[in-house]
DOMAR-973246 format. One record per residue (C-alpha): residue in three letters; z, x, y. Coordinates in steps of 0.001 Angstrom, whole numbers, plus 500000, padded with zeros to 6 digits. Layout:
N
R    r       Z       X       Y
R  ala       Z       X       Y
...
***
This chain:
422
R    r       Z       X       Y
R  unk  705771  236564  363699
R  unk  707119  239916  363392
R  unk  710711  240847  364093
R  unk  712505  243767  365927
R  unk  716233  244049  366459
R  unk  717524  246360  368762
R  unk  720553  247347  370011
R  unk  720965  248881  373342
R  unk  723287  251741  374035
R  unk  724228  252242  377792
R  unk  724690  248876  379950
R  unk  723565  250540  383485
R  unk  720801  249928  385958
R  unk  718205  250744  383270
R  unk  719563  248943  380607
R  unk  720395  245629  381818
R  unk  716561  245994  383653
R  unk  715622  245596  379646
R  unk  717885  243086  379032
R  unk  716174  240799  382066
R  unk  712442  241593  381352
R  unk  712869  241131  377841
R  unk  714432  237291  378370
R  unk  712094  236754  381586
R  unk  709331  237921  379943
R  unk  709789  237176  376645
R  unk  706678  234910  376224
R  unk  703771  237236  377623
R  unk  705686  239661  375165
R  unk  704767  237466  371966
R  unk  701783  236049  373063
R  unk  699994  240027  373739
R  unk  702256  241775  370404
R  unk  702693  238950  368378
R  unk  706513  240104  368200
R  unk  709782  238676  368616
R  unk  711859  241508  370293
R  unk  715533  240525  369928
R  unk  718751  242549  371336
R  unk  721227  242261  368405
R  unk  724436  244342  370111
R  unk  724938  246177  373355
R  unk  727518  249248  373142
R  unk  728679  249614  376641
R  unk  732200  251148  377530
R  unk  732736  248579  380150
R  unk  731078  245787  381638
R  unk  728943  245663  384072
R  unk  729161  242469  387017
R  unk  725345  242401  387502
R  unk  724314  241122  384298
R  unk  726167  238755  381883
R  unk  724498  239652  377886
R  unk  725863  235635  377467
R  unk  726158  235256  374082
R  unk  725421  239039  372193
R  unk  727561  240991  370837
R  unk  729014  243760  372795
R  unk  730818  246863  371083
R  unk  733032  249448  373067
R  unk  732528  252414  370925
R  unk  728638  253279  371847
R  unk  728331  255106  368670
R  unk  729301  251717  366677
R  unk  725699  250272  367706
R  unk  723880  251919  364630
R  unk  726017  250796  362040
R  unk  724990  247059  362550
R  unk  721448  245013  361273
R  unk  719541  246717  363463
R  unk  715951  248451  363542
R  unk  715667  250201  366774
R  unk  718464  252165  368871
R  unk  717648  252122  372441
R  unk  719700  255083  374396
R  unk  720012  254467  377652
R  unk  722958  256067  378242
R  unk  721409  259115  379963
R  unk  722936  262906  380206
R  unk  722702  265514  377104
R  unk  725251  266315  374909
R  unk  726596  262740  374049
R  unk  722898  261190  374289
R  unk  721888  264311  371793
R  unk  724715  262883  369378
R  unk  724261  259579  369609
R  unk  720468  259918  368584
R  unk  721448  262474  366193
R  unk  723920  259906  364388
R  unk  721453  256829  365109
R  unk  718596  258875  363197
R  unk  721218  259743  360069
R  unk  722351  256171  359627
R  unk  717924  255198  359680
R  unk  717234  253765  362679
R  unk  714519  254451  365304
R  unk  714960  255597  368728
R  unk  713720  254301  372040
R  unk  715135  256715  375260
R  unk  714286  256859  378946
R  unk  716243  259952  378453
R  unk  714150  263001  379784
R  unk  717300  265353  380059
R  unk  718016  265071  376121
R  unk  714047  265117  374836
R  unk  713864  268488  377277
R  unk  716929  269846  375937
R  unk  717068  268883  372335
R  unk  713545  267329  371267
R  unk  712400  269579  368603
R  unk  715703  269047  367141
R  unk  715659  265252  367285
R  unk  712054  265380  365560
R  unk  713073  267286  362779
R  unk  715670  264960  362514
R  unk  713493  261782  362539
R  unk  711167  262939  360533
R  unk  713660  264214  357713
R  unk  715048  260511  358004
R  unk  711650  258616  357680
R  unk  712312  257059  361183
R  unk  710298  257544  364573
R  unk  711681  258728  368095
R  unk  709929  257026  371153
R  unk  709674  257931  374613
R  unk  707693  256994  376927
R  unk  709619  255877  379771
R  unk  711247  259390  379985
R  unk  708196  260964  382348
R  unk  707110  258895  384954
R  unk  709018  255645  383843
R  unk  706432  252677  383230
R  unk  703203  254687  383794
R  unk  701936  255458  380561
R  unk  701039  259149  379899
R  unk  702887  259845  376326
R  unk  700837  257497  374731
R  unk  697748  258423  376565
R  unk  697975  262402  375488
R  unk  698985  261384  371813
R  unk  696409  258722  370986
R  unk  694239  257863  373486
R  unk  693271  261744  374707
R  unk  693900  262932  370883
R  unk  690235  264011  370225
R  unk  690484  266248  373583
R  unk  691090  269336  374400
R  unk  693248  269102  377760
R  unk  693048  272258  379936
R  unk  695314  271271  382845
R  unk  698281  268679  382932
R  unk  698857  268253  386775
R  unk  700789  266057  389507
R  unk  703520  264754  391641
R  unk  706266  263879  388925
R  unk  709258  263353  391218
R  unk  708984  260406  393120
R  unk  712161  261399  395594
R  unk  710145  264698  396402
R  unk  706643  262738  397028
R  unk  708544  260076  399170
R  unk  709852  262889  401448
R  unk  707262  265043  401281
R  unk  704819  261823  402769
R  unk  707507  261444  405571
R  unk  707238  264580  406533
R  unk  703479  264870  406496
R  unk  703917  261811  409234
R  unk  706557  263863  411077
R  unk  709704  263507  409994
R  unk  712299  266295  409621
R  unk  713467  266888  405610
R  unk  717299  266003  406167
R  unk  716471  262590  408415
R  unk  713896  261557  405436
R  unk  716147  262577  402643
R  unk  719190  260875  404760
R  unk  716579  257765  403996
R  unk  715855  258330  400998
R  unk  719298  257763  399591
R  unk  719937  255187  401766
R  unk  716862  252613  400046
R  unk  718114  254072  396376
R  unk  715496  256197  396174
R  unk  717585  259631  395675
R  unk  721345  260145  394685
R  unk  723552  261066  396298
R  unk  723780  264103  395393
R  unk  720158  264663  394920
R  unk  720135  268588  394046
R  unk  718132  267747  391126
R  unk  714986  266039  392167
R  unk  714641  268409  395326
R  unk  715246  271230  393290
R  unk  712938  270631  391517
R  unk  714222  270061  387948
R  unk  713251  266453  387071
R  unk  709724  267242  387752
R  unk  710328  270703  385548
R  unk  711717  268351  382606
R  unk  709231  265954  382871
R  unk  706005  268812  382854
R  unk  707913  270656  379851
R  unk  707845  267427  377993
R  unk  704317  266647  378672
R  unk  703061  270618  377840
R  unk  704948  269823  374552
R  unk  702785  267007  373144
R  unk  699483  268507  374906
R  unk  699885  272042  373632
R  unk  702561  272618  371357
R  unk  705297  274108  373551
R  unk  709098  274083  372509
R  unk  711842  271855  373980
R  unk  713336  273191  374944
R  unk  710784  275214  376444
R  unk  711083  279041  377586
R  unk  711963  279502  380997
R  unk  710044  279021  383389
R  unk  709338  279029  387659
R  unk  710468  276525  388995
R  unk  711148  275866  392619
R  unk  712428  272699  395081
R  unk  710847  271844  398571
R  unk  714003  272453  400869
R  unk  712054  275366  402260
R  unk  709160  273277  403827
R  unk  709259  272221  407504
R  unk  707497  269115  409139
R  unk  705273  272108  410875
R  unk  703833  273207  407581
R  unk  701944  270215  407197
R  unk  700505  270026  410585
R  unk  699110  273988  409942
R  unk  698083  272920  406461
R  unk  696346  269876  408021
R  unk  694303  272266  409999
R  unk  692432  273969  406971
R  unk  692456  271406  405258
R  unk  695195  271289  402939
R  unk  698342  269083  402906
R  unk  701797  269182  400995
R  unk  702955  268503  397613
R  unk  705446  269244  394655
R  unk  703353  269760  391624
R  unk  704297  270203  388180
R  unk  701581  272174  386399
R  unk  700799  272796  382203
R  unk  697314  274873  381762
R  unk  696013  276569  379330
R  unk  694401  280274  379823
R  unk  693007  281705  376944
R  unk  695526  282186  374307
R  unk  698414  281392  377349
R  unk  700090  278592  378760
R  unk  701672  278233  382163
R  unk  703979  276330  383024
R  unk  704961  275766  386321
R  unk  706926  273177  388907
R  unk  707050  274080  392703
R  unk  705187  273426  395884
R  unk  701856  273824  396587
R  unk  699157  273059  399166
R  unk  696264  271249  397989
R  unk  693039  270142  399324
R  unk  693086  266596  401493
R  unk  690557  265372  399498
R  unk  691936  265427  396366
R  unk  693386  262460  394169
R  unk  696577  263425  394186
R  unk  696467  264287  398068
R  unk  696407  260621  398725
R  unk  699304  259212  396628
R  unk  702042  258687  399326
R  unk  705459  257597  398783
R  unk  707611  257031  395878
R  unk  704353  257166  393622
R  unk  703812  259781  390506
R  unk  700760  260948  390307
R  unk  699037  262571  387391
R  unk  695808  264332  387217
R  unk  694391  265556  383563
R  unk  691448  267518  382903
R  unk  689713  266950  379021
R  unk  686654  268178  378275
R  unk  685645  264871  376366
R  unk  686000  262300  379249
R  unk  686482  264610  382401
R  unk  689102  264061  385097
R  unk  691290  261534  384843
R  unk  694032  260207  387570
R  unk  696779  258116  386768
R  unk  699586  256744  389601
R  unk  702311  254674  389265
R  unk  705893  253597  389693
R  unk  707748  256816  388261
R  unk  711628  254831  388999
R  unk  713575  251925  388927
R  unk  714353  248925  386726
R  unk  711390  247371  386121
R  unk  708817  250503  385994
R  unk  711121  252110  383471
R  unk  711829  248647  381597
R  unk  707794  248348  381273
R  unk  707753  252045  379478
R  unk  710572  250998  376877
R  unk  708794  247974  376183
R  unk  705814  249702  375610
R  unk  707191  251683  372978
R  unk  709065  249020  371229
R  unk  706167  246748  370890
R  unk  704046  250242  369766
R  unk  706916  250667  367006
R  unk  706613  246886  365986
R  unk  703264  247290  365638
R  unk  702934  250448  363384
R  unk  706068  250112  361302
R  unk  705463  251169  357757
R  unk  702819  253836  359568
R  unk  703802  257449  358864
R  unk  703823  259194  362705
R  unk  705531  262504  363790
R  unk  707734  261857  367111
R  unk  707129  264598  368383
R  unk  704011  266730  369206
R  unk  701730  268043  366537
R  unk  699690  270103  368129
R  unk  700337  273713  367380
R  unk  698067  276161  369519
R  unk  700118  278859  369031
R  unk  700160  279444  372940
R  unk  702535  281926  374758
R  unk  704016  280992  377668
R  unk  702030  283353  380580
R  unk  704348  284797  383005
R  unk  704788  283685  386032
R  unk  704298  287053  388235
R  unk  701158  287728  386404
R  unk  699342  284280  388162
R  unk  696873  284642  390610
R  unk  697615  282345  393710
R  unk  695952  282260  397462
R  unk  699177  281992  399689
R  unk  699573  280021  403226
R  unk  701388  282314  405360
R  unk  703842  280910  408346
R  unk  705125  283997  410423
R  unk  706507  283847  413302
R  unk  706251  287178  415811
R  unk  706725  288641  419281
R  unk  703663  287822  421408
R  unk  702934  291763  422037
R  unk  699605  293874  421830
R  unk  699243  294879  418340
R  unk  701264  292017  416533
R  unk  697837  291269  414477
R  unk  696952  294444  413476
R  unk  700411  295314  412114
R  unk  700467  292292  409901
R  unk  696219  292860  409003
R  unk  696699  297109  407951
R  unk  699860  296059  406163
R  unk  698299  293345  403781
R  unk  695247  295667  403816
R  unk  697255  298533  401999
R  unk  698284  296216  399754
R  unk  694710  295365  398719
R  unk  694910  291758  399638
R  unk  692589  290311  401274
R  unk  692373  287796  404463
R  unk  690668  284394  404444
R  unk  691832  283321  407916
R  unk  694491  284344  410280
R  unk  695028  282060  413167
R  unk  697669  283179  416339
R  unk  698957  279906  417694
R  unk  700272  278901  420865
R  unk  703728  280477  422065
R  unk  706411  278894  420959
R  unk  708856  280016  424014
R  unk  710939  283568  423892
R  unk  707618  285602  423394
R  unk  707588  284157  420178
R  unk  703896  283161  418374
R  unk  703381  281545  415530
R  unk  700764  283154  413555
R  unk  699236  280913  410591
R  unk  697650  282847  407442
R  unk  695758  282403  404288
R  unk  695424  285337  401803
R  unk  692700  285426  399558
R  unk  694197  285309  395806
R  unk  696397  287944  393863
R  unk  699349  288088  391628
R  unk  702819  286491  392532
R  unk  704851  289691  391324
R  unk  703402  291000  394513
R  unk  704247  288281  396452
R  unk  708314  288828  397264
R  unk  707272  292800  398269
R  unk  704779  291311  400461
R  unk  706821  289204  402208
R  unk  709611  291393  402633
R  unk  707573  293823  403787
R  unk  705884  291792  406451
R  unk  709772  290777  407634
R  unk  710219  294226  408013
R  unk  707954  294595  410694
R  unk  709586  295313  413938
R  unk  707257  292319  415528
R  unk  708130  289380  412805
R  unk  710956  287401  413262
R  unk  710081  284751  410606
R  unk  708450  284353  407399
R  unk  708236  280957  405102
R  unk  704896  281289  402522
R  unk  703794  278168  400130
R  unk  701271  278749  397483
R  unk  697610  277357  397343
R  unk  696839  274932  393863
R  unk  693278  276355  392741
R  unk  690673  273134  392155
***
């Protein structure tokens, strides 16, 4: 039987979710890894009533952890600058790492690499995007003979969970207001609306597909407090519905990298995921599409991911790896304002003769052309809503466009969403 001793840093929600699947599950674990996975110490700076570690040994000084018989250091102790040296001593005094920490492999994980690798010791990950469902392993080994043009999805699951209420009818504060109340957003839940979990999660996973730094160059990223419950009802319409998507694709000799939202075609995969659910969509040119979903939070989604990787390190000890990507494409990241986008337009304007024609010759000198433009019943005041689609052109002409169009005497209201290309 082959051993692994951890010890686990952090004695949170996440952690003590390890602590329970590996004792309640700690048969199916031998029986499919032939391993015995035991927790040696827990550093945690104070206890926590939820779980009782019985009889292991628990250390008050986190940083303590590495310095016993250990193999594996499991940081769950989430945030940056402590996680970063934590890992950073772990790694010196020889022993592997196992995170769920997105934040510090963003921030610091070409750093942390070099480190493991200097130190002969490996730096797993998997539960940091998406939790349990498996994608790191699945670009690294399972994908490696592919080349992967386009890294797509729904990476936030507090985003996708509103997002889905909304497309039913709700209003954004009444389904975020619900949100935090079943656990499934903080409370204060800036950065999963913002969009910056998704943007950690898509830089990590452009990093082992194409070679891109972490931290990366900056890049767009936008939240969805700007959509309204009426978007989705004029997207429905054409076709379209709602989503947040984090995007990696390769162009050429580019990259972009992107995280914002975007309307995309009903009939797509990733259309249909509801909910709390990540979504994933990957094109190879090997095996085609392929769409994973899953379980992106909580205790047991993210407990599956960590388990993963410690059975995957129990299993290939004595194997050299790299932790981090080695892939090296030599990519630059492609500016944002130089993509090409078709954008849904929502404008609302004063129901008077020549309203149309104002906003048509305007978008006209601007060389952009119209695939539909739709006036809509009046919304009360003399106020129409007018729904349009452009045909594609760059983003830096975007913002001029739309100030532009507010400047018209007849608008009154602007809100614009771009269109994901199939």
């Amino acid at each position: 039987m082959k051993e692994l001793k951890i010890g686990i840093c952090g004695w949170g929600n996440v952690a003590t979710g390890l602590f329970k699947s590996l004792n309640e599950n700690a048969k199916i674990i031998k029986a499919n890894s032939g391993a015995n996975i035991s927790v040696e110490v827990i550093g945690a700076r104070r206890d926590n009533p939820k779980c009782n570690p019985d009889k292991i040994k628990v250390v008050r000084d986190i940083f303590e952890v590495s310095k016993h018989d250990i193999d594996v250091v499991v940081e769950l102790i989430g945030g940056v600058d402590v996680a970063r040296e934590l890992i950073l001593d772990a790694i010196k005094n020889k022993k592997h790492i196992v995170t769920a920490n997105k934040a510090v492999i963003y921030h610091h994980g070409d750093e942390i690499f070099e480190a493991a690798k200097n130190n002969g010791v490996r730096v797993l990950f998997e539960a940091a995007v998406c939790a349990g469902t498996p994608i790191i392993k699945l670009l690294k080994e399972e994908l490696a003979a592919n080349n992967i043009s386009k890294i797509s999805g729904m990476l936030n699951g507090t985003s996708n969970f509103i997002l889905s209420n909304m497309e039913e009818g709700s209003e954004f504060k009444s389904t975020l207001a619900l949100a935090q109340k079943e656990g499934y957003a903080e409370p204060d839940p800036a950065f999963d609306i913002e969009g910056m979990d998704a943007a950690h999660k898509i830089g990590i996973l452009s990093s082992i597909a194409y070679g891109t730094s972490l931290p990366p160059e900056d890049f767009y990223i936008e939240g969805i407090t700007k959509i309204e419950k009426s978007d989705f009802n004029h997207a429905r319409e054409m076709g379209y519905t709602i989503k947040h998507l984090a995007v990696a694709k390769v162009d050429g000799n580019n990259v972009e990298l992107r995280a914002h939202p975007a309307l995309i075609d009903l009939n797509s995969h990733l259309a249909n995921l509801k909910g709390v659910r990540n979504g994933i969509e990957i094109d190879t040119d090997l095996v085609g599409k392929i769409h994973i979903a899953g379980s992106g939070a909580g205790q047991e989604s993210t407990a599956s991911g960590l388990i993963s990787d410690l059975i995957h390190l129990v299993n290939t000890l004595g194997l050299s790896f790299d932790s981090g990507s080695e892939v090296s494409l030599n990519l630059s990241l492609m500016p944002f304002s130089e993509l090409d986008f078709q954008y849904y337009f929502y404008i609302e304007a004063q129901d008077i003769p020549g309203v149309m024609a104002s906003i048509t010759s305007l978008l006209a000198s601007k060389g952009i052309g119209i695939e539909s433009i739709i006036q809509k019943t009046e919304l009360g005041q003399n106020l129409v809503p007018i729904i349009l689609i452009t045909d594609s052109f760059k983003d830096k002409n975007h913002a001029p466009l739309q100030t532009e169009l507010l400047a018209l005497d007849s608008v009154k209201k602007i809100r614009s969403i771009r269109i994901e290309a199939e």
